[in-house]
Each structure stands twice: as C-alpha cells, then as structure tokens.
C-alpha positions in Angstrom: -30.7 43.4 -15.5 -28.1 42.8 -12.9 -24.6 41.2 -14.4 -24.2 37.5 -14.6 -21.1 35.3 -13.5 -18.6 35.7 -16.4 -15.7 33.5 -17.4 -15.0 32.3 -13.8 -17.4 29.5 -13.3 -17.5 26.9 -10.9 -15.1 24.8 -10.9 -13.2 21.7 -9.0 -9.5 21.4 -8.0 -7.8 18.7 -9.7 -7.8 15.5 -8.5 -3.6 14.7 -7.3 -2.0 11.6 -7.3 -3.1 9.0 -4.7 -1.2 8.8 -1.3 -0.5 5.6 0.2 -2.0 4.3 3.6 -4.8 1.9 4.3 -7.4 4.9 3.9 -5.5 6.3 1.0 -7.1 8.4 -1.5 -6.7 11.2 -4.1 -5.9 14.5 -2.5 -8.0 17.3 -2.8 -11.5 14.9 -2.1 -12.3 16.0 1.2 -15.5 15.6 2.8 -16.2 19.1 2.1 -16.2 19.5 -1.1 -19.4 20.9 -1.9 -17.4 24.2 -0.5 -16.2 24.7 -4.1 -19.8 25.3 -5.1 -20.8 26.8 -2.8 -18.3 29.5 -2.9 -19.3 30.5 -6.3 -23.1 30.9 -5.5 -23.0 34.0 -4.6 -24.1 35.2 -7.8 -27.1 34.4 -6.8 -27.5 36.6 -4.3 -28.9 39.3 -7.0 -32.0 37.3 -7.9 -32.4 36.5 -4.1 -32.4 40.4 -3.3 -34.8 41.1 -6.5 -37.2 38.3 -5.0 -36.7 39.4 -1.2 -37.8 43.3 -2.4 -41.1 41.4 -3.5 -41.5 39.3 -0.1 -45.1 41.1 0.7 -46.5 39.3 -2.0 -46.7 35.4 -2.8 -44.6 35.2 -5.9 -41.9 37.0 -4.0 -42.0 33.9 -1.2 -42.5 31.5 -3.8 -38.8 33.3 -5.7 -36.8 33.4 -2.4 -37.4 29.7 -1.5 -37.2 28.2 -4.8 -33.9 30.1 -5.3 -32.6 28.5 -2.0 -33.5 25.3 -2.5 -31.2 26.0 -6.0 -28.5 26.8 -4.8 -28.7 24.6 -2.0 -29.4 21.5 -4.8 -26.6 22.6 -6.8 -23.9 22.4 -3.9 -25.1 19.0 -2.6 -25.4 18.0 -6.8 -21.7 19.0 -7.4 -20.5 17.2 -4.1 -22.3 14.4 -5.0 -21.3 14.1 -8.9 -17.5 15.1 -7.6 -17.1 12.5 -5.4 -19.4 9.6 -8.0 -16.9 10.3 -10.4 -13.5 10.2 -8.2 -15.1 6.6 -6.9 -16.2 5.2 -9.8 -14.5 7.7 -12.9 -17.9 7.7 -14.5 -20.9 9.6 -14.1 -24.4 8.3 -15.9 -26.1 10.5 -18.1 -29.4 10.3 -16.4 -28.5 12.1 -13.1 -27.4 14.9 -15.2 -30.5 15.3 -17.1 -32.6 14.8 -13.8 -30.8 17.8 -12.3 -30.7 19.8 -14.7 -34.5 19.1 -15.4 -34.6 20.4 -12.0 -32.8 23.2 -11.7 -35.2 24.7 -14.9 -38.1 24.0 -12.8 -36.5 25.8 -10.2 -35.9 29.4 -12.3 -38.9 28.8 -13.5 -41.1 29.0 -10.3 -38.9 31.7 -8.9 -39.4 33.9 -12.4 -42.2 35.8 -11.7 -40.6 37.2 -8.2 -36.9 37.9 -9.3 -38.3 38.8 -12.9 -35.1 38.8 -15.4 -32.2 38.5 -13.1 -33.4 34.9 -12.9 -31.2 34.0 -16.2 -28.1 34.3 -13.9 -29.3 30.3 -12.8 -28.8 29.6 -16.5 -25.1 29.9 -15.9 -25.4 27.0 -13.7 -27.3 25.5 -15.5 -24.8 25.1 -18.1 -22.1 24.6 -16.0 -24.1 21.5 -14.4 -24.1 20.2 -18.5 -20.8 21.4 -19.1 -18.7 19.4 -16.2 -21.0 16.2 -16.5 -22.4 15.4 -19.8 -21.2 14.6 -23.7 -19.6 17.3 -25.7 -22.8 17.1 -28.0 -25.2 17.3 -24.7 -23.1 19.8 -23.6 -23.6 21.7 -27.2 -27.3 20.8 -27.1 -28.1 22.3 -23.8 -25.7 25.6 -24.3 -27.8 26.1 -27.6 -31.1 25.6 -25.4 -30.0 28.4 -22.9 -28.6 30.5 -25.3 -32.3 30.4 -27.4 -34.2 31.0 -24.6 -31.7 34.1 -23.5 -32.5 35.4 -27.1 -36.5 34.8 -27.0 -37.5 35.2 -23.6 -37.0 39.1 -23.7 -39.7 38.7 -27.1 -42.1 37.3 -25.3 -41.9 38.6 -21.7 -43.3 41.9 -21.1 -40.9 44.6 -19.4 -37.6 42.3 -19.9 -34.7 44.4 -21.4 -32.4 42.3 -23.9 -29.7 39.2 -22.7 -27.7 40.1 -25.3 -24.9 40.7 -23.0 -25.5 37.8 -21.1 -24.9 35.8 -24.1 -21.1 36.0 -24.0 -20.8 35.4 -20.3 -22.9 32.5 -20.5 -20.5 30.8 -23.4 -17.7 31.8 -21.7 -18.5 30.3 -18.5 -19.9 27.2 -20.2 -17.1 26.5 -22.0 -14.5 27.4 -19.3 -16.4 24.7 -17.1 -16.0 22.2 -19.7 -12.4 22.4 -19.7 -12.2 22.3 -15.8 -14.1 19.2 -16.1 -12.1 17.6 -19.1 -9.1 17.9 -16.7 -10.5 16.8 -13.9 -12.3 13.7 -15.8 -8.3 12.8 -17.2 -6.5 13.4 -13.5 -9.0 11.5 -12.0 -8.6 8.2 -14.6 -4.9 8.8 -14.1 -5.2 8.2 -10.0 -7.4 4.8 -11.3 -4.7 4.1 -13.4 -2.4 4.5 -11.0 -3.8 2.4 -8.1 -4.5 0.0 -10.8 -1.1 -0.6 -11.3 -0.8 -0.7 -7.1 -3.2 -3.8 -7.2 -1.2 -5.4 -9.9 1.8 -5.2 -8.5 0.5 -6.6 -5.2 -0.9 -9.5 -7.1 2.1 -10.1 -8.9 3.6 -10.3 -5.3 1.2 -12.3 -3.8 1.8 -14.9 -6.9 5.7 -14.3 -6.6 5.3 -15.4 -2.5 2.9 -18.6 -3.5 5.5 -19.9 -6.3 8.1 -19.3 -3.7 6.3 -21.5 -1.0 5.4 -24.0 -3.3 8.8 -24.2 -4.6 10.2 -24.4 -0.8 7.8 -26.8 0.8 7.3 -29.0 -1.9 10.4 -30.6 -2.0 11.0 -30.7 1.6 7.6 -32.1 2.5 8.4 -35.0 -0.2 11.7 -35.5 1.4 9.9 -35.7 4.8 6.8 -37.4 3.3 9.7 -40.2 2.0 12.0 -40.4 5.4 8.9 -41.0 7.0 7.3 -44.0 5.1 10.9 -45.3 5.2 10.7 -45.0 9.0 7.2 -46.9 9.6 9.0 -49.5 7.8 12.0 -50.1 9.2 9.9 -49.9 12.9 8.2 -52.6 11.9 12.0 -54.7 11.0 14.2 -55.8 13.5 17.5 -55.4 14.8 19.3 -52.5 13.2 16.2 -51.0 11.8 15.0 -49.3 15.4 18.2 -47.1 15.5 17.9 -46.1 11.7 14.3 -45.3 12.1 14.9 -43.1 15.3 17.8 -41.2 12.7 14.9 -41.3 9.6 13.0 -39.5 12.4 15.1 -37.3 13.9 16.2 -35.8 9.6 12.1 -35.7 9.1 12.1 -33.3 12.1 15.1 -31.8 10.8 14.1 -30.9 7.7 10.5 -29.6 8.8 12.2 -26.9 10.7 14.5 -26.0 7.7 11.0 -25.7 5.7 9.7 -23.6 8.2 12.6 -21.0 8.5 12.3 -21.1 4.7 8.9 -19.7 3.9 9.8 -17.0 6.7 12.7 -16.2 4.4 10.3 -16.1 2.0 7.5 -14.2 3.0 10.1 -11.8 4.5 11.8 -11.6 0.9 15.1 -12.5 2.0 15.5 -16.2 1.0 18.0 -16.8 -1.8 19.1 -20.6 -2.8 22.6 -21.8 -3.0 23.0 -24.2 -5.7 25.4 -25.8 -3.9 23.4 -26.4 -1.1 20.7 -28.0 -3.1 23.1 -30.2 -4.8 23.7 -31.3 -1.3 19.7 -31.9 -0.4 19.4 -33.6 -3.5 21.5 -36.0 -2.7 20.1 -36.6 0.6 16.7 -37.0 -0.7 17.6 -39.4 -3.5 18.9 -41.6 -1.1 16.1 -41.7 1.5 13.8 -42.1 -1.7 16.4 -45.4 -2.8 17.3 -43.9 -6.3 20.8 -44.0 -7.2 22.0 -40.6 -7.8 24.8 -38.9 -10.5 25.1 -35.6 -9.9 28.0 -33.2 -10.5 29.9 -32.3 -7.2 30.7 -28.7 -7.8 29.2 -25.6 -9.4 31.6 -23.5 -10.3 31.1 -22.9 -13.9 27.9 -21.3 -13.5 27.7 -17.6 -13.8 26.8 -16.5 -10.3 23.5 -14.8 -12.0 22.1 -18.2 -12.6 23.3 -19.9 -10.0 19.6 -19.4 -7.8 17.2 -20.2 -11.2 19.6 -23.8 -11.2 18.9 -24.4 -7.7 15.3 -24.2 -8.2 15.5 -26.0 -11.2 17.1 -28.5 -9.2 14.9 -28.8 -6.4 11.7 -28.7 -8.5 13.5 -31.7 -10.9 14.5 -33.7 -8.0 11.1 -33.1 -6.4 9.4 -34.6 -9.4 11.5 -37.5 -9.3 11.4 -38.9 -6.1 7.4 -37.9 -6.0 6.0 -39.2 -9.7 8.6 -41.3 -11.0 9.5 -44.4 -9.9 12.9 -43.8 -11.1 15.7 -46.4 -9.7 17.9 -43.7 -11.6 18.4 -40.2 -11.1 21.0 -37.9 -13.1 22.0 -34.1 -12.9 24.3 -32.6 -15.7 25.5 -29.1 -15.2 27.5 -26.5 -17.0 28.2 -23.1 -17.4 25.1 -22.5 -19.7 22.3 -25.4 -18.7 21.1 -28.0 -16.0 19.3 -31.4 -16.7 17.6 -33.5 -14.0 16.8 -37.1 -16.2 15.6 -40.5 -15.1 14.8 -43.6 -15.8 11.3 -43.8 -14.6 7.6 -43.8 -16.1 8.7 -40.2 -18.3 6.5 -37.8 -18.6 2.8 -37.8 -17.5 0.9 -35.3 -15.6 3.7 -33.4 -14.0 4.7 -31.7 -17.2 1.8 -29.0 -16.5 2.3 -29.0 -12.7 2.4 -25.5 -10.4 5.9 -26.0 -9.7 7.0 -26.1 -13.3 5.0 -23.5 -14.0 6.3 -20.9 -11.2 10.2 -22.5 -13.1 9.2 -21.1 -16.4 8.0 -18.3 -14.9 11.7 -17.7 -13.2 13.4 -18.6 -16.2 11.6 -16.2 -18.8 12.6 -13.3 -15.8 16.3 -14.3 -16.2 16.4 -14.6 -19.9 16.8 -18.6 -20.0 14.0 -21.5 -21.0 12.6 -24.6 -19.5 12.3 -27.8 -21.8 10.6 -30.6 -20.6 10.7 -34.2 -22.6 11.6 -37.9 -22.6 15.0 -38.5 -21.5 17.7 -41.0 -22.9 17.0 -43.3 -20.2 13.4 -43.5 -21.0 12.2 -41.4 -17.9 11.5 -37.4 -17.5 13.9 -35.1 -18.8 13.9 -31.3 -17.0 16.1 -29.1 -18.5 16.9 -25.3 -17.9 18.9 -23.5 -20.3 20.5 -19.7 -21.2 18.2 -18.3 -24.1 
C-alpha cells in the first residue's frame, strides 16, 4: 500500500485583520481560495494511477471518475466552508455531515478499482471533520476511520495491514484541528473587530444628531419667535413696519448662522463659546419678551467646561422661551455650576426631551451631572454641575 499524507494536512492561512475601504475585508480571502485544497490533493494521485492501471475494465472507469469528482468536491467544499465561515463565523453541522457522507460514498465506489490505496481519501475525510465539526464529532468520526483502517484489512481479501496508516491519519487529523481552531478564533477576532468599526460609527452618527439638535434647536426657536413677533407688529401701525423689517432681517440672520453651524458640525470643527451664547441668550429672551438676569462674564470657569456650559445654556434657554411661559428668566454661573431658572409652568414634558438627553450625555463625558427640578421661582430649574 502506497504511503498516505502524513502530518501536513490541508490547511488554510489565517484569516488577518480587516483593511479599511468600502470593499474591505479580511486578508488572505481571495476568490481563489479553493487553491489551498487543491494544492494538497495530490496525494491522491496514487489511488488515481492504481485505478488508471485498471482503466480496461469497468471498475477501473468507475475508480478514476469517482476519485475526480473527490477531489474535485473537496476543493469546491473547502472554498465554500472557508469563505461560509469568514462571512458568517459559523458553519452548521449538517453541511459537514452531508459532505462527509459523500465523500465515503465516493471511496467507496472507487474501492474495487484502486483496491487499498483508497484509505488515503480517509485522510480527508478526517480533515473535512477536523476543521468543521465539534471536538466530540471530530473524536467520533477519527474513531470511525480509524476502525475501519483496523478491520477492513480482516475482511477484504488481498489487503496488507493499515497499521501504518494509523499514525498518519491521527496526526493529520489532529494537526487539521488545530489549523482550524486558529482560524475559527482569527476569524471571530476580524468580527470583533469590525464590530467595534460599526459601533463607533454609530456612536458618531448619534454624536452628529445630538450636535444638530443642540444647534438648530435653539436657533430655529429664536427664529420661530422673531418671526411670530414680526407678523404681529405688520399687522400694528406706525413704528411697528420698521421693527418688523429688523425682526426679519435677525430671523434671516440667524438662519444662516444655523446653517454654517451644522456644517461645523458635520465637519467636526464647531466648538461653542460660552461667551457667545451668553450673548444669544440674551438676544433671544428679549425677542421671546422674558426679562433676563444673566451673568455678564465667564471668567471663572475652567476653560475645560466652558463648551458643556454653553450647551447647557443654549439647551436651558431653548426650553424656556419654547415650553415655559416664563415672564422670568435667570442664569447663575460659577467656577464649578450653571443654572438656567424661571418662573414659568416648571417642569412638564421637557424633562425627558432629546436635547436634555444629548446634555446628560455631554456631561457624564466631562465628569459633571445634569439636575433638573422646580426652581425657587416656581418654574424649571436646569442645572449642570462638576461631579
């Protein structure tokens, strides 16, 4: 009996980290991958010489094709299982025991033309189980080939003993099933991996929508306000033509800031001034008729918090001129906290709004908290403070 493939079995390169790119994927998962099985098939070629020295007769036809369409099965299998289980990291059991089903049948039919140099299909049989199924499957079916090596040369007349077959068999089983333990862990590490791609691009994607919210909701309420104030004053006399043409002309104003702002933002650029908003606050208390106290300098603040105040501010001015029906409005600021109270309805809905919830969201990033209640004046109380 001719030798069989010993410890070298066939085996698969292992899957490297993903690449970026829009068609990105692990290296080493080319199209032609079925070339690493083929490569090793060439330990068939004994049992395809015995069968091709017996091509006068029928079982000798019979052998050669049967052992083609083997070898031919087992590189399109292994191309196929290769690339299932860099898709999906998975491979179902019942595939497996489909093929391997088949590959039996397969050495079986060819038996009686290449006689005992047949068994060298067992090896891939066993590599098939080895890279693909269980451990206990894996033990199952090595047991299976290695009985049958054991009785077949019993019970068929003219076969010599497999006993040194045994050992290659084992070996090359068992060397495939550490090939394909390390391919099955470097293939759910490039899953992990892009895993932790798609988060972070989610994360993003929120980051940008709490951004934009943040942005255009209080300049659309400013505008939304200037805007009502100037249908009114249209319809009044005297003065109230001019002031509605300058109610206008800020409404167009800020529009184009609120543009260039989500720009910024998508962009990843835009950064608040607290000063600035202290300034817009103002502005947009007024056009909304609410008195406003607010502190006319900032610089206590450390310069690290300086950008979660400013959106504090702008979401708590926001809420007040849209929900409350304040006459009052008040901002306290130091060095460690900013409130935004009034004298309005107090809380209601709001409390659980987006825009609070993108705040909290800022504040937990820069080690501070968000407190939300009824203020001394009886309205909504905002405040953000250093944890």
């Amino acid at each position: 009996m001719s030798s069989a493939p010993s410890a070298t079995a066939p085996s698969s390169p292992s899957i490297r980290p993903w690449v970026g790119g829009d068609d990105a994927r692990p290296l080493g998962t080319s199209r032609i991958g079925w070339l690493w099985a083929a490569v090793w098939l060439i330990y068939l070629a004994v049992p395809i010489r015995t069968a091709w020295r017996h091509r006068d007769s029928l079982a000798g036809v019979v052998a050669v094709v049967a052992l083609v369409v083997f070898a031919v099965g087992f590189a399109v299998y292994f191309a196929w299982m290769r690339g299932h289980r860099i898709r999906t990291g998975e491979l179902h059991a019942g595939p497996v025991w489909a093929m391997l089903a088949a590959m039996v049948l397969l050495l079986a039919i060819a038996t009686p033309g290449a006689g005992e140099d047949v068994v060298a299909g067992a090896v891939y049989v066993g590599v098939t189980a080895a890279m693909t199924l269980p451990g206990r499957q894996v033990l199952a079916v090595v047991a299976a080939l290695t009985a049958a090596a054991l009785l077949l040369p019993l019970v068929v007349p003219g076969w010599e003993s497999l006993d040194d077959f045994i050992p290659q068999l084992l070996l090359a089983t068992f060397a495939a099933y550490g090939v394909g333990q390390v391919l099955k862990r470097n293939i759910e590490l490039a899953h992990a991996r892009q895993q932790l791609v798609e988060l972070a691009v989610m994360q993003e994607r929120e980051r940008v929508a709490r951004d934009v919210h943040d942005i255009l909701g209080h300049s659309l309420t400013v505008i939304t306000v200037k805007t009502e104030l100037a249908g009114r004053l249209l319809e009044a006399s005297g003065e109230g033509d001019t002031r509605a043409r300058a109610e206008l002309a800020d409404a167009e104003r800020l529009a184009r800031e609120a543009l260039a702002d989500v720009r910024a933002t998508v962009s990843g650029m835009r950064q608040l001034s607290l000063t600035g908003e202290l300034a817009a606050a103002r502005q947009a208390l007024d056009a909304a008729g609410i008195a406003a106290d607010l502190p006319s300098a900032v610089d206590d603040v450390p310069a690290r918090y300086r950008e979660l105040f400013a959106f504090a501010l702008r979401e708590g001015v926001t809420n007040v001129v849209r929900h409350s029906g304040a006459s009052r409005c008040v901002v306290r600021l130091t060095a460690d906290c900013i409130e935004v109270r009034d004298d309005g309805r107090g809380p209601d809905g709001a409390v659980s709004g987006s825009g609070l919830t993108g705040l909290r969201g800022r504040a937990q990033a820069a080690g501070a908290r968000v407190e939300t209640g009824t203020a001394a004046e009886g309205g909504f109380l905002l405040r953000v403070s250093r944890a």
